[in-house]
N, C-alpha and C positions, 0 to 999 in steps of 0.2 A: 480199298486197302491202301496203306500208306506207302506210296514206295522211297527207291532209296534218297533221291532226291528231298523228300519231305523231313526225312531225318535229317539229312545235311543242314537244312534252312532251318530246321528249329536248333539246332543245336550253334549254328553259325549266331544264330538270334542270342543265343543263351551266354557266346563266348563274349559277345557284344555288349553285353549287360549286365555281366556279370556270372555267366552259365546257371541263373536260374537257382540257384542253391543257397541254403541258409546257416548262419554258423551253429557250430555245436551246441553254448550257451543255449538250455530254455529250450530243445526243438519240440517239434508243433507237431506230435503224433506220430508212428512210429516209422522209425528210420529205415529205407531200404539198403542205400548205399552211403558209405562214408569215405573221402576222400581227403585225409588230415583233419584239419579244422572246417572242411567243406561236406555238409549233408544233405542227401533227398530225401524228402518225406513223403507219404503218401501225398498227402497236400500240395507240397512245392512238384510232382511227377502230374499233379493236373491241373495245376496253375501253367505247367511250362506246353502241355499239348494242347493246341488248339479245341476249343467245344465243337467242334463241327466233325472232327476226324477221330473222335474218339469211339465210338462207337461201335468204328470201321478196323480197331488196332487187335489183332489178336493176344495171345496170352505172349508167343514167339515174338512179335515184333516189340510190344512191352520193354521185353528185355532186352531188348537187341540194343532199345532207349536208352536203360538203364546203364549199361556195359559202354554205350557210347559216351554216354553222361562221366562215365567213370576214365574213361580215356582221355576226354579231351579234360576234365580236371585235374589230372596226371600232367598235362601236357599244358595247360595252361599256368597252374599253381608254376610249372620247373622257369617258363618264360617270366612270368612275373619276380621267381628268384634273382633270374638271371639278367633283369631290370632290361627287358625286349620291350617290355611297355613304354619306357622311356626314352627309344630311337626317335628320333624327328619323322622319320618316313612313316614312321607306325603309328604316331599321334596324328600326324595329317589324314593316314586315310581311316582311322576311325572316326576320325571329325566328318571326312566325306561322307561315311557310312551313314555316319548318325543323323547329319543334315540329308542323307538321302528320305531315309527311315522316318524319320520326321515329315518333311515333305509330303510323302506317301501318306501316313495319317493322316495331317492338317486336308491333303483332298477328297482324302475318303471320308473323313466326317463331314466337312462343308459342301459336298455332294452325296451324300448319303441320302436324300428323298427321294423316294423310289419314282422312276420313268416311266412315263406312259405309251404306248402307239397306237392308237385306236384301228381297227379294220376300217374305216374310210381312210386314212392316212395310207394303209398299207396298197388297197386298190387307188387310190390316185397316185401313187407311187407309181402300180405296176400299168397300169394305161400309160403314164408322161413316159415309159422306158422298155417300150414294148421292144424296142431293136436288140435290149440288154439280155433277152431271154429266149432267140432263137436258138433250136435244138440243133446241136453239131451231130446227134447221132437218134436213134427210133429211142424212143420212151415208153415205159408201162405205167399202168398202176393195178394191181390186184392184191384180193384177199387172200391167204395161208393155213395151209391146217395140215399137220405132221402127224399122221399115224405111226403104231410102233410094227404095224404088220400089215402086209395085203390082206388079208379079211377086215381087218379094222378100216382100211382105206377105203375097200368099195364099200360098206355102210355107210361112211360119214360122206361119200360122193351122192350116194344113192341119195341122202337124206334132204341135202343139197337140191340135187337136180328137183327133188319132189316136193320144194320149194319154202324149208324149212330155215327161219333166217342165219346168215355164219356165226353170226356172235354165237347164238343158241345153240351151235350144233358145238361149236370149239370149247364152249363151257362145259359142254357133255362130257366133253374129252379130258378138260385140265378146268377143273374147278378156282384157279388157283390167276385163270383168264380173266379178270375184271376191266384188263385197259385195251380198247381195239389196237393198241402196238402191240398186243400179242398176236395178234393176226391180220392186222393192214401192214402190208409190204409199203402202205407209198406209193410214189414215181421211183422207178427205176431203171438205170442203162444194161444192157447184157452183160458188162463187167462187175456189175454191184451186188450179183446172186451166182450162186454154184452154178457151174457148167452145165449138170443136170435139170436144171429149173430153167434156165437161159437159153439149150437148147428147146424147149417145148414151147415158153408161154409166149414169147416173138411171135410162134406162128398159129396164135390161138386167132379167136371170133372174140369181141368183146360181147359181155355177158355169158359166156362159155365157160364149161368147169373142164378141167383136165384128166384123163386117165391119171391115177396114181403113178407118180415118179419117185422111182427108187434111188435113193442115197445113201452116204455113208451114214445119216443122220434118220432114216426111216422112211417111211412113205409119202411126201405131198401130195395135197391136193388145190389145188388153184383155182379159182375166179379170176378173167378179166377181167377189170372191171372198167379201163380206158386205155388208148394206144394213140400215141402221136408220134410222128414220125419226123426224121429229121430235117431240119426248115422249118418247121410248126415253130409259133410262139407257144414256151414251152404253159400247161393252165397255171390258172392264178393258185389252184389248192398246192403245188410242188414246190411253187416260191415265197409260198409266203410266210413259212417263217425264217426264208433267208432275208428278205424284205423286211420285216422284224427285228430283226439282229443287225440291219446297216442304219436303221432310222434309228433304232435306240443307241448305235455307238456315234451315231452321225448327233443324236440330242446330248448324250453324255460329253461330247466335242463341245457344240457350244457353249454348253453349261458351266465346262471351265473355263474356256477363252473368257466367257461375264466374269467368273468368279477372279481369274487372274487380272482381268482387266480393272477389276474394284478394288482389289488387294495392292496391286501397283498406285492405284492413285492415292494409297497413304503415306507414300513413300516420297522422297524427294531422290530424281536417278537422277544422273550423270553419265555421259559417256566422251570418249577421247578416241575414235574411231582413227585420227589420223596416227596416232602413232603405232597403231596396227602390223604398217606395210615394218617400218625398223625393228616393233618387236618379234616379226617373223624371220626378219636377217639376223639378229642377234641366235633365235632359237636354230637357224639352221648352222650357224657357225659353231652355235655350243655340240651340236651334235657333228660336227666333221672331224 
């Protein structure tokens, strides 16, 4: 769901550019909102929201667009009467914007080829940095499966202990289970799960299923399935895809430093580093 923030930034984008709206002359199918000589059309209301977040937008938040759309062209068109465009302070920082704006696309196209981290990169990773992943505190990892009642929880224990595999048993339960993140907890600290789960699987047996524990949320049943305890090098399965995510933003780093570094060398720079130390006495004098 889009929250409030996401409106702010499309519509900031929109005041930046023009707020995204087409003149009355000729429009291009039919008109939701009109603001003077300013209109959204079906068309210009999905050109201006992202393809990725649409999906996600209810019928409420729609409009919430629409009415914003309708505000700030209220409030834009009066600034524009009022020739606010034309301030010196207001022409610089949309220049700054717009060379930010810019920037930010020109790297995201010329780094747009998708990254790779192979599982050898991520274990020679975690061997060269094994000091980086000693446990401050006891660690789990176990399976999950949430009955909506004590008779449903001791069958699907029962079913469990009588050696029936979890995936099998939790589909039984919720059809709807195709990814083991509906029922693999992970590693996890005693802070990272309710009270009532936290008291019990600590002081489980690994490979042990648990009595049904009752919550505000229904009945668990739990698998140890590993336990390390604090001091342990925490295993390779609970880091690695934080492992993952430092090697890809650690290649996405290089990747620009080359691409910044090729882009500079079209350039002919300049720098006057010594008049630095005066132009900071001049800036701290203009401000006393």
């Amino acid at each position: 769901m889009l929250k409030k923030n996401g409106f702010a930034c499309l519509l900031f984008a929109q005041l930046l550019f023009g707020l995204g709206c087409g003149k009355a002359v000729e429009p291009d199918g039919e008109i939701i909102a009109r603001v003077g000589d300013e209109f959204m059309t079906l068309a210009t209301l999905k050109n201006d929201i992202p393809e990725h977040i649409r999906s996600d937008l209810s019928p409420a938040e729609l409009r919430e667009f629409v009415l914003r759309w309708i505000n700030d062209q209220v409030l834009y068109q009066e600034a524009v009467a009022r020739h606010v465009d034309k301030l010196t302070e207001v022409q610089h920082e949309i220049s700054r914007l717009r060379a930010q704006i810019l920037i930010g696309k020109l790297v995201e196209v010329a780094l747009a080829e998708t990254l790779h981290v192979s599982d050898a990169e991520i274990r020679e990773y975690y061997d060269a940095n094994q000091e980086s992943f000693v446990l401050s505190g006891d660690l789990v990892r176990a399976y999950h499966a949430l009955a909506h009642n004590m008779k449903e929880a001791k069958e699907i224990r029962k079913r469990l202990v009588g050696g029936e595999p979890f995936e099998e048993v939790v589909k039984s339960i919720n059809p709807d289970s195709s990814h083991s993140a509906q029922w693999d907890l992970g590693y996890f600290s005693k802070s990272d799960v309710i009270p009532e789960i936290a008291r019990v699987v600590f002081k489980m047996k690994v490979k042990s299923y648990s009595r049904p524990i009752k919550s505000d949320f229904g009945y668990h049943i739990i698998q140890l399935l590993d336990k390390q305890k604090k001091g342990d090098v925490k295993p390779f399965q609970a880091v690695k895809d934080e492992i993952r995510q430092k090697l890809l933003t650690s290649k996405r780093q290089e990747r620009y430093e080359r691409f910044l570094l090729q882009t500079k060398s079209k350039f002919e720079i300049e720098t006057n580093f010594q008049m630095l130390g005066s132009a900071l006495d001049s800036l701290m004098l203009a401000g006393e």
